[in-house]
Each structure stands twice: as structure tokens, then as C-alpha cells.
N, C-alpha and C positions, 0 to 999 in steps of 0.2 A: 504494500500500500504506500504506495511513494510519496515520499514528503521534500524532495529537492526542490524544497520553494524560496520566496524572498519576494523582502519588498522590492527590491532595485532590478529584480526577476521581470516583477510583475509588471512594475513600469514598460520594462522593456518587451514583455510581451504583448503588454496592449496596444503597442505601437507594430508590433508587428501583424503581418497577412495574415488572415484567417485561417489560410491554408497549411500554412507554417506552424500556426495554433494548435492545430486539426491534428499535424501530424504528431507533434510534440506530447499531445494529448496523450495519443493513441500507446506511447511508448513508454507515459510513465504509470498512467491510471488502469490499461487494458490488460498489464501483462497479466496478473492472475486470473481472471475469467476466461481470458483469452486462451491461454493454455487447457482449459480443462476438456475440449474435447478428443484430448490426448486417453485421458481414463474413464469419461462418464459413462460411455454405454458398455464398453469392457466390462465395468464393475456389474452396471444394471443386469447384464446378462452373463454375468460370470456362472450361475448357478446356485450362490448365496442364497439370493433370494427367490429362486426357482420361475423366475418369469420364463414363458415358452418364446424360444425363437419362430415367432409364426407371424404369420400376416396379422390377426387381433393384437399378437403381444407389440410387434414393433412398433405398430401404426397408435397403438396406446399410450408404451414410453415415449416417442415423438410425440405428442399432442401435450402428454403432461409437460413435459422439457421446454417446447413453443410457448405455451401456456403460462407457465411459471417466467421465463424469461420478459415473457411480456407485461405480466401483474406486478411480479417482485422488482423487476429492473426499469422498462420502461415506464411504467406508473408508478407506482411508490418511491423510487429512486429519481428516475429523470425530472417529472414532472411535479413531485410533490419533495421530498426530503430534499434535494437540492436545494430549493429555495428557505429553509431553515437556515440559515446562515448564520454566522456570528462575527458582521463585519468583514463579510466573505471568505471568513476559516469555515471547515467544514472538520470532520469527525466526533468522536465519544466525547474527546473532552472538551471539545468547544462546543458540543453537543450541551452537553451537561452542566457547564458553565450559562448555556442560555435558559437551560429550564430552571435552575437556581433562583435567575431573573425572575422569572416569569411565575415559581413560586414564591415570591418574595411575601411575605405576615404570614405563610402556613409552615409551618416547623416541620410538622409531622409530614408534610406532603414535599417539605425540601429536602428532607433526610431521605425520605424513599427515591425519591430523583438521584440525588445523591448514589447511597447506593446500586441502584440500577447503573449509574455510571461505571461505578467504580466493579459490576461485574462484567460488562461490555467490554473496559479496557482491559482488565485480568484476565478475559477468555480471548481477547485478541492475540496479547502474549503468545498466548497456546497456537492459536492459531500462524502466528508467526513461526511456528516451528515445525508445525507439519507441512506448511504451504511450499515451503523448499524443498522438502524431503520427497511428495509425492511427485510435483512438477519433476525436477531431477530425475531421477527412478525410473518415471513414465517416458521422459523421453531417452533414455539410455536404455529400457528393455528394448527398443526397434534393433538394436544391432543382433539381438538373441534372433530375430527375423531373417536378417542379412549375414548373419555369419552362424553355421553350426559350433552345439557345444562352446559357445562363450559365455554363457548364461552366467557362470561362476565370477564373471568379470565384472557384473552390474553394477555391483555392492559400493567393491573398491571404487571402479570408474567414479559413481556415482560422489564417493565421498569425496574423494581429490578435488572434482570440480565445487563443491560445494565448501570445504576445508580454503580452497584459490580463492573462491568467492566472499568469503570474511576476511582473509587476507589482506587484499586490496582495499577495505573499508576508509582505514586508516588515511588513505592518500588521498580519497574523493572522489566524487564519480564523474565529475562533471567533462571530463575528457572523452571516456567510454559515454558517458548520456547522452552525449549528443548521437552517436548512432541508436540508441534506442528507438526511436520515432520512425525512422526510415526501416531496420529490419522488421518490427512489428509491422508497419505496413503490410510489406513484404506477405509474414508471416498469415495475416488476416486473407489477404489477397489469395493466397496459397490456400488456404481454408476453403474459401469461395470456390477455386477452381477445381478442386480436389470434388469439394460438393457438386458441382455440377455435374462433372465426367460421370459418378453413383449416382446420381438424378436418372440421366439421362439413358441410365439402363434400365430404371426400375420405375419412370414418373408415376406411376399410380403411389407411388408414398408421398407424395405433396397430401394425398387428404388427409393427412395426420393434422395437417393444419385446422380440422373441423374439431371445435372441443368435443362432441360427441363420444370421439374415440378415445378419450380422456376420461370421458363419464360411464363409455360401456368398461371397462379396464378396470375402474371400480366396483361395477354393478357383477363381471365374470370373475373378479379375485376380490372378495371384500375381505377376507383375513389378509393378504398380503398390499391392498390397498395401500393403506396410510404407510407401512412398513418400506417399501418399493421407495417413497418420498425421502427415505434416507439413501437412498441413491442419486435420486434425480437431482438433491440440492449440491450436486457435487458440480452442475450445471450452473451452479450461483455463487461458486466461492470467487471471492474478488470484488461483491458489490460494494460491499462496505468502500474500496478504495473510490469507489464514484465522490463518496460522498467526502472522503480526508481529504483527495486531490481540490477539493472546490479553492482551496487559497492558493493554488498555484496557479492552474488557467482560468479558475471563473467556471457560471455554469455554463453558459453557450459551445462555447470550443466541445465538451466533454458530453454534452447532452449532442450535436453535429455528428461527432465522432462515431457515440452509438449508435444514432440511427442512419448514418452515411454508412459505415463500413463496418463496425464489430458488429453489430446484431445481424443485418446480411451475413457475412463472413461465417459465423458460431450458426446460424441456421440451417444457411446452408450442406456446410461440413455435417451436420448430427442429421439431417434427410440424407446426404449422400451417406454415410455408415447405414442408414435403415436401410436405407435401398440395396445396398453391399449384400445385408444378413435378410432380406427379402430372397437374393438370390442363390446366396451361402453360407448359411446358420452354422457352417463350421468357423466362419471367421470371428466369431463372434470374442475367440480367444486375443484378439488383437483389430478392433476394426479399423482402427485408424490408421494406423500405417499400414493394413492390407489392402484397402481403399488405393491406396497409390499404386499408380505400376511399379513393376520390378526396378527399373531401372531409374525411379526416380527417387526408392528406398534409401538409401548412404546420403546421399542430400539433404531431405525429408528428416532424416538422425540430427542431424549437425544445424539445420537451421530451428529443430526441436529443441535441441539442447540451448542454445542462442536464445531462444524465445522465454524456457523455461528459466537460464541463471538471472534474462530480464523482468520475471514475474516473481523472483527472488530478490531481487535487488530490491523491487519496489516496496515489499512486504519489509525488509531489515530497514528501507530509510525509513519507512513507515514507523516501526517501532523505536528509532531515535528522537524522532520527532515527538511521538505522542510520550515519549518516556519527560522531553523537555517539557512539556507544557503540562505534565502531572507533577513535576518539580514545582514548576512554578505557582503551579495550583495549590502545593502544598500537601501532595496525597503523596509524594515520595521522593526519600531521602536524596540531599545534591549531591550530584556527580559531578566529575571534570566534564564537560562539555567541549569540544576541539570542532575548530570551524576548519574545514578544508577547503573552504574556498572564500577570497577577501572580496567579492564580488555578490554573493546570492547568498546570505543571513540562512536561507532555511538546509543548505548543506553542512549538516554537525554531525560527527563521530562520537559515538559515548561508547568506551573499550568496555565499560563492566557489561551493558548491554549486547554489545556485540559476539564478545566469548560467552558469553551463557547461550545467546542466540546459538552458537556454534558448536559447544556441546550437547543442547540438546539436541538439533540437528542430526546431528553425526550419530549421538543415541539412538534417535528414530530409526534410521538407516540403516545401523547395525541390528536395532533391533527386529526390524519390522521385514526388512530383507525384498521388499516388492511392494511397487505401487497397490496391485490387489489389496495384500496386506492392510497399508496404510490407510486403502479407502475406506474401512472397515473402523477404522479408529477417527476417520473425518466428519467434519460436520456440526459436533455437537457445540464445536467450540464459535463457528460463523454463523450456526442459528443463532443461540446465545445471544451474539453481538446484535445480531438483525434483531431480533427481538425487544431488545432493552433499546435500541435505537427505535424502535415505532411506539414504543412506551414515553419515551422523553419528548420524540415528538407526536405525541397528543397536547403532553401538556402546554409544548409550545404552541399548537394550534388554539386550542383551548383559554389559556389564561393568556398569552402576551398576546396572538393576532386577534382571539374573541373572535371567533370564526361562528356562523350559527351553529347551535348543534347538532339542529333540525338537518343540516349539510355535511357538518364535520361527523358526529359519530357514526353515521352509516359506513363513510368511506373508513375512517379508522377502525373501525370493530373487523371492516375487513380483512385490511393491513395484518391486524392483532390475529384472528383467525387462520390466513395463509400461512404467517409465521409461527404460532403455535402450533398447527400440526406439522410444520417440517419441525421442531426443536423436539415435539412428542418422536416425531419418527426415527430420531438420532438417540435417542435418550436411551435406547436397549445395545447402541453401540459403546454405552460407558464399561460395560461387560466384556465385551468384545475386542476392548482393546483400546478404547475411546477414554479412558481413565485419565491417559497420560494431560493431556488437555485441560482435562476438569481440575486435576491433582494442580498442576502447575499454575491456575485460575485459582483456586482456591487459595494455595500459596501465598501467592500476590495481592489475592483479597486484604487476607488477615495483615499478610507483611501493611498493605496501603494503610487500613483501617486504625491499624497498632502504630505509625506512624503521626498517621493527623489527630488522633487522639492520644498521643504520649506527648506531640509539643505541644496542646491545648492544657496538658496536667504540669507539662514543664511550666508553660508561662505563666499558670494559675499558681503554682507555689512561689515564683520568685515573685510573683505579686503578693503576696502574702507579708512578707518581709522588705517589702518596697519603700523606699520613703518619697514621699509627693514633692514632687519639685519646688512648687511656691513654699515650701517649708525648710524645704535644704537652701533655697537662696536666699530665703530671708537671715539663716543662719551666715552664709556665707557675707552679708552685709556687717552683721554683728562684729565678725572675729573674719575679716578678709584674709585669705591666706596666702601665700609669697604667689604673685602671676606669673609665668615668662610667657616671650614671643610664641605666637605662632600660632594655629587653629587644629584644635584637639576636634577629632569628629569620632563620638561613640552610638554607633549600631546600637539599636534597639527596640524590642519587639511594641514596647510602652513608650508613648511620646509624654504622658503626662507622669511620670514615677523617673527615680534617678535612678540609670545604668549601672548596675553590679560593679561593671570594669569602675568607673568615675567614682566609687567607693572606694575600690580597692587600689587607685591610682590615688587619690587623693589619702588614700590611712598610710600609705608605704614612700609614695615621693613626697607627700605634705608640701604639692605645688600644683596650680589650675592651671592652662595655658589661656592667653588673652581672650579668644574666641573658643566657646566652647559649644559645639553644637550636635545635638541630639537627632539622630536621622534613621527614620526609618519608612523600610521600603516596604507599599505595598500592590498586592497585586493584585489585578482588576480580574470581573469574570469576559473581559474583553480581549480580542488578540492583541493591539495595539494600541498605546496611548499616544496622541497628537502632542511634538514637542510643547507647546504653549502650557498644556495641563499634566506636564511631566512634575510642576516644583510646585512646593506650597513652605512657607518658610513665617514664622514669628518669631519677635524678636521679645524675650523676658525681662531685660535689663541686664545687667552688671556682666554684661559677656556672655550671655546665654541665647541660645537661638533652637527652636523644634525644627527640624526638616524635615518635608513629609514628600520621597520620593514615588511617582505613581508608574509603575510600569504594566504591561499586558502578559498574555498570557505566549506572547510570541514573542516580546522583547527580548534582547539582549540587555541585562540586568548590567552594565558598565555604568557603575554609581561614577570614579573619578571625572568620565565622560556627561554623566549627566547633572553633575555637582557645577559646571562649566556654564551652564544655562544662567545662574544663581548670580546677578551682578548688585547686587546690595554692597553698597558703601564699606557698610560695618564687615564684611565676611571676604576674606583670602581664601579662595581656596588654590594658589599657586602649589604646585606640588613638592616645592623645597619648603615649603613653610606649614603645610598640612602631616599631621599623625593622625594615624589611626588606629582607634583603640577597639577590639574585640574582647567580650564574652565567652570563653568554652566551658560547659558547663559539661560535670560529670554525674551522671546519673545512677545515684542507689535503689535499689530496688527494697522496699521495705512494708510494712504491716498497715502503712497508713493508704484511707480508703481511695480507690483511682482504678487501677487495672488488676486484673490475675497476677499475678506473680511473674508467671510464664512471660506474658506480654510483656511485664515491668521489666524483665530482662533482656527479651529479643528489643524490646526499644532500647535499652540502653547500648546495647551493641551493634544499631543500627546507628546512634548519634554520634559510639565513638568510632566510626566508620566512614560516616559522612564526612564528603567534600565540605571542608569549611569556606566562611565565609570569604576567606582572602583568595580563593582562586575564583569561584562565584560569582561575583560581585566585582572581579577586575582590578583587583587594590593592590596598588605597588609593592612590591615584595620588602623594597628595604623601607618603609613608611609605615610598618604596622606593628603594633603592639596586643599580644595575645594575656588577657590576665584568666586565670581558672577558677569557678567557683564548683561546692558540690551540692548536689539538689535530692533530699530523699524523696523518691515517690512516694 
């Protein structure tokens, strides 16, 4: 789910062609949907779930697969979650971020939004680990096709290129991204063409296009019905990236894209496979690369593989991205953040991300040993998200646009319906192998929740023992203590209470410096704050000043850069004349009331773990001053 975005991006892509848009599009938001009809009807008729290779069965999975692509993607997605925006950021947590808004005086109905967020992005997680595994896999079993007895080679192959592909993380994509857009073309093109050569042998499968054969499919297998949908949704992994990409191109270019060439393209291709197993239910072992002629096999591999490490890339930037903007949210612990590129803001590396990405990965793979396999374990984790994504957005239709209801709940209860029966029909894959997803979702849950509730019990206890500022300064006028030069700047979570550090600087050097200013950063449920309403600054008297920094939920948090706005008379902030003092608090875990235990300890070793504030935040390395306090839970 790709996240190479940027403001300085965007500028320049709204100056650019359409066309150019279009293709750009296609190359960073299409690759995971775009790959899947590498394994969807494979699986569907693998034998799993016993649907018959016949005229009823194909002309059935085609209607469902047409059907669903056209509900869940082109209507719910194109034409309606699109336009949920958050200042034209799209995914879970700008998702989430707006329905917060939009619950704002119900607690209990902002906490459930809340949560629902916070299981959307922890099953995306998951989801980020299978999406490479099976894409990969799927396109490297064609060679078992084209060459005897190499079958044993899948594994390895498989891992190498995917092992290469976090590799390279570190250095940036933006040299390789730019051919993204042009092979996916390609690739979608190839789809089309592929589809029509299988059309054109078997056209009586275009009536798959009548929902009818969709509705008889149910009415001849009603136990395997609803069941069968945990296959077909393997035809909709990747939506969710419609909706994260919106801050990169916008919705026009991406909503073009699908209905100019990936929905053709993806249509096409899954009638040309029926038409294939209309004429040889033996293929059914491999349809999509049997669809091809012989001779266009070993090409068909390698532009597979191409297609797939690009619907992998997108999914890893995807998860740096949303890991940034849950940082910034506050749902989890800071990481070092590394920009690979000094041009487009939303190209960031985050290594802790990236290696986990890549062992689980690699686990999968080892584990799972075959696409088949993996598809067996998919799903539960991209209903999930689609699910809690049509939940958030109700509320946004509902409370912030005030949509009638008499309009709005018919079409949402539908939304909510489609996607609970695909997330019921995955739900007996958690058995099956689908564990790994949920486990790692869960994880993350508990990790996010134990995080924004351990610094909510952090700052309630050093508020506890806080002294109020108009009381320490009135003190400070009393008995003034020795001043020197310069502008003391203490971080802190309270603008109205005195900073720990400015305690414990003040009890140990028994000196203020001339400017002493209190600054703390907060962040908006917004992606981006407009320089003008970046500063808010009061002055106390005798040297004291509040600053109250506003950033978003996509900003780059560089306070010395945004301290520079701030041209008030009274305050320097030149950088030979600024210190800067820091807080590290260490966390006991103790009897008093707040969290489990358990928790009280996994937070504490989450805090002394975290990225502190001096790489964060941008702050001069030789400029800052660290004091330590300890805080019982």
C-alpha cells in the first residue's frame, strides 16, 4: 500500500499530465490487487473448497469475483470512501483521526472509533506480511510450469528476492519508482491481452457477467456459499491501498486508473482463466500462467515477478508510512525515522519496521512453503481492515457530513453486510493457518493500547507532583536566582505546570538562563498544519514564555526549524545561544492503581526503548541536555 508521497510531490504532480498521473497511479496504488489474479481462481478451485470445475461452477465464481469487484471496489471505494478525506490523506489512521472529529462530546462512541482504528491498522500489519509472501511465491511457482523438477527451488528463489527487496529499503525507492508506473502498465495490459486470447475461445463465459449466476451458485451450494467468499476476497486484496494512496495523486488520477485500465485489465484476465477451465478443468492446477502460450511462459515468470516485488514495495512503504502517522498520533512508541529522499517528505525508512517486516516475511515463506498454502491463511487480516474502514466511515457520513439517513443507512448497512460476510467467511481460516495475522494484530493491538495508555498514566502522575507555574514564578521574583545568557527551551507535555528537567536544573546548577521557554508540541487529528498556525507563544514575565508548537499528523516534527517562525523581540532562538533541556523518565512498575502489572512492565520497556526526543524532534546533538527523573506506576 504505497505511501511515496509528499507535499513538494504533490505540487508537482498537479502540474503534471493526466496521463502521467494515470500512469504513476497505476504503479504505486494497483500493484497488490493487480497481482492477484496470479492465485485467485487457483485457490477457488484448488479443491479446498470443492467447487466443481463445470460450466455452473465457473460461470458462478466469475459473477461472484465481477460482482464483488464492482460493489466493494468500484462503489464503496471509488465512489464513496474516497471522498472521506482528511485534507486529502486517505487510510486507517487519517481514517480515524477524522471520525474522532466527527465524534467529538461522545466519549463512549470516540473510544469505539478509536478502537476500531487501532484494529484496522494492527491487522494491516499482518496483512503487510502475507501480501509479499503470497504475491512472490505465486509468481515464482510459473517456473515449476517451464522447467521440470525445480519445484524445490520456489522456497529459496522466493526468499532471496524478497530478503533483496528489504534490502534496498534503506536507500529509497525513488530511482526504481519511477519505472513502476510504466511496467505495471505493461503488466495490466498483458492481463487484458492474455484475457482476451481465453475469451475468444470460450465467449459464452462473458455471461458470468449476469449476477444471476452468482445467485444460482448460492441457491446449488448453500453450505459452501458464504464459505467459497473466503476465496473470492482474494480478488480484493489491495483495496484498502485505493484509499492510503489518496494523498499522493488525489482521487481523480486513481479512481481514471481503475476504470480506464485495472478493472478492464483484472476482468478481463479472471473470464479469460474461466474460459481456459470451461475448456480444461485440468488447468485449473495453475490457470494463469496456463492461459498463456508456451512460448510466452519464461517472460510471463519475470514480468510476474516484477509486478509482484512492485505490489510488495507498495505494501512495506505503506507500513512506514502509517507506522509515522501512528507515532505521531500517539498510538506508538518513536522510532528513528530516515528520509531517503531530500525532495518528497513522504519517502521515510523506519529499520525497526522494516526487519520485522522481513522476518516475518521470510517466516511465512519458510513456513507456508506455497502460494496454495498461504491463501489459506489470507484474508482475515484485509476483511478486518475493510470492515472497520466502513464502520469509521459511517460515522463520518453520519455525524460530520449529516448525510440523511433516510439515504445514508440503506447504502451503509450494505457496505457493512458485503463486508461482514467476506470477514465471517475468513474467520474459519484463523484455524487453518490464518492465526499468524490475527496473532500479530493482536500483538500490536495490546502493544498500541499499553502504549497511549501508559503515557496518559505517565503524565497523570508527574502531574500529581507538578508545581503550577504562576507559583514557581512568583517564587522566582521573591529570591531571583543567578541568570546567565542564552535561551533555555524545556519540552513539555504540561504548558501550565513547571518541567521536571527546570527542577532538577534549577536544584543542581542553582542558575535560570535569561529566556526561559516552555514548549510543547502538539498534534493535530489533521495531516498538515499551515505554516501561519504552526506557533502560539505567551509571554509570563521575568523571562518566561509557553510555546505551543502545532504540527499534523504528516508533518515532519523539526521543532529547531519550526522555533524559526517565532520573531518576538524578547526570544533568540539563534542556535549558539539556545539549550535544550529534556525529561527521560524511568518507569516502575508498582501496586498503585493504573495498569496490570504485565502492561506496567511491557510499557516500561517500550519507553526505555523508544526513540527519544533529541533524534525526533530534530534537536542539535551538541545543544541538548538530558536530566532523568523516576515515575512509579
Amino acid at each position: 500500500m504505497g505511501h511515496a508521497s509528499s507535499q513538494a510531490a504533490g505540487a508537482e504532480h498537479s502540474a503534471a499530465k493526466p496521463l502521467s498521473m494515470l500512469v504513476a497511479a497505476v504503479g504505486v496504488v494497483y500493484g497488490d490487487i493487480g497481482t492477484s489474479p496470479l492465485y485467485t481462481l487457483k485457490e477457488v478451485f484448488s479443491g479446498a473448497y470443492g467447487v466443481p470445475v463445470n460450466h455452473d461452477g465457473v460461470l458462478g465464481i466469475l459473477s461472484l469475483i465481477f460482482w464483488s469487484l464492482i460493489w466493494v471496489v468500484s462503489l464503496k471505494y471509488m465512489m464513496f470512501v474516497l471522498r472521506a478525506d482528511n485534507q486529502g490523506e486517505g487510510g486507517i489512521m487519517a481514517l480515524t483521526a477524522l471520525a474522532r472529529r466527527a465524534a467529538a462530546g461522545r466519549a463512549r462512541l470516540r473510544t469505539f472509533l478509536v478502537i476500531c482504528g487501532l484494529i484496522g491498522a494492527a491487522l494491516f500489519y499482518g496483512d503487510s506480511m502475507i501480501t509479499p509472501a503470497i504475491s512472490v511465491l505465486s509468481a515464482i511457482e510459473g517456473l515449476g510450469l517451464a522447467f521440470e523438477g525445480i519445484d524445490h527451488w520456489v522456497v529459496p528463489l522466493s526468499v532471496v528476492v524478497l530478503v533483496a527487496l528489504f534490502l534496498i529499503q534503506r536507500h529509497g525507492t525513488a530511482r526504481i519508482g519511477i519505472l513502476f508506473g510504466p511496467i505495471m502498465v505493461t503488466w495490466f495490459l498483458v492481463l487484458g491481452a492474455l484475457g482476451v486470447y481465453g475469451i475468444s475461445q470460450h465467449p459464452e463465459v462473458l455471461q458470468a457477467v449476469n449476477p444471476a449466476w452468482a445467485v444460482h451458485f448460492f441457491v446449488v451450494h448453500p453450505g459452501m456459499g458464504v464459505a467459497i467468499l473466503g476465496a473470492v476476497v482474494l480478488a480484493l486484496t489491495g483495496a484498502e491501498a485505493l484509499y492510503a494512496d489518496m494523498g499522493h495523486f488525489g482521487r481523480k488520477p486513481i479512481a481514471r486508473a481503475w476504470f480506464i485500465l485495472v478493472l478492464p485489465g483484472l476482468m478481463l484476465n479472471y473470464f479469460g482463466q474461466g474460459a481456459l477451465l470451461l475448456g480444461d478443468p485440468e488447468a485449473a492446477r495453475n490457470p494463469f500462467y496456463l492461459l498463456a502460450p508456451s512460448w510466452a511462459l519464461l517472460p510471463l515468470v519475470g514480468l510476474s515477478t516484477l509486478a509482484t516485488v512492485i505490489a510488495s514495495q507498495a505494501v512495506i512503504s505503506g507500513a512506514f508510512s502509517l507506522t509515522r502517522q501512528a507515532i505521531q498520533l500517539g498510538y506508538i512508541p518513536r522510532m528513528y525515522i530516515q528520509h531517503t529522499s531530500s525532495a518528497e517528505q513522504g519517502q521515510i525508512y523506519i529499520g525497526a519496521v522494516n526487519w520485522s517486516l522481513m522476518i516475518g516475511v521470510v517466516l511465512l515463506v519458510l513456513g507456508f512453503e506455497s502460494s496454495g498454502a498461504l491463501a489459506s491463511a489470507y484474508g482475515v487480516a484485509v476483511t478486518g481492515t475493510m470492515l472497520m474502514t466502513t464502520i469509521l466511515v459511517s460515522a463520518v457520513v453520519l455525524l460530520l457530513w449529516k448525510w440523511p439517513p433516510l439515504l445514508a443507512v440503506p447504502l451503509l448497512f450494505g457496505f457493512l453486510l458485503v463486508d461482514g460476510l467476506y470477514f465471517a467467511a475468513n474467520v474459519p481460516k484463523i484455524i487453518q493457518g490464518g492465526a499468524f495475522p490475527v496473532i500479530a494484530g493482536i500483538a500490536l493491538f495490546v502493544l498500541m493500547t499499553t502504549w497511549k495508555r501508559g503515557k496518559q498514566l505517565l503524565v497523570d502522575r508527574l502531574d500529581e507532583g507538578a508545581l503550577p507555574l504562576p507559583i514557581f514564578i512568583s517564587s522566582i521574583r521573591v529570591q531571583p536566582p543567578h541568570r546567565v545568557q542564552g535561551t533555555a527551551v524545556f519540552l513539555t507535555a504540561r504548558s501550565d505546570a513547571v518541567p521536571h528537567a527546570l527542577l532538577h536544573n534549577l536544584l543542581h546548577n542553582q542558575v535560570l538562563h535569561e529566556q526561559v521557554v516552555l514548549l510543547t508540541v502538539v498534534y493535530e487529528d489533521i495531516p498538515r498544519v499551515p505554516p501561519q498556525r504552526r506557533f502560539e507563544v505567551d509571554a509570563y514575565g521575568e523571562g518566561f514564555f509557553r510555546v505551543i508548537l502545532h504540527f499534523g499528523f504528516t508533518d515532519e516534527p523539526d521543532v529547531p526549524q519550526a522555533l524559526k517562525l517565532c520573531h518576538l523581540d524578547d526570544l533568540d532562538f539563534s542556535p549558539m545561544r539556545t539549550t535544550y533541556f529534556l525529561s527521560r523518565e524511568t518507569v516502575i512498575a508498582s501496586k498503585l492503581e493504573g495498569m496490570a502489572r504485565w502492561r506496567e512492565s511491557l510499557f516500561a520497556f517500550m519507553l526505555k526503548n523508544a526513540n527519544g526526543n533529541l533524534r525526533f524532534f530534530n534537536l542539535p546533538l551538541n545543544r541538548v541536555i538530558e536530566l532523568g527523573t523516576q515515575v512509579e506506576m
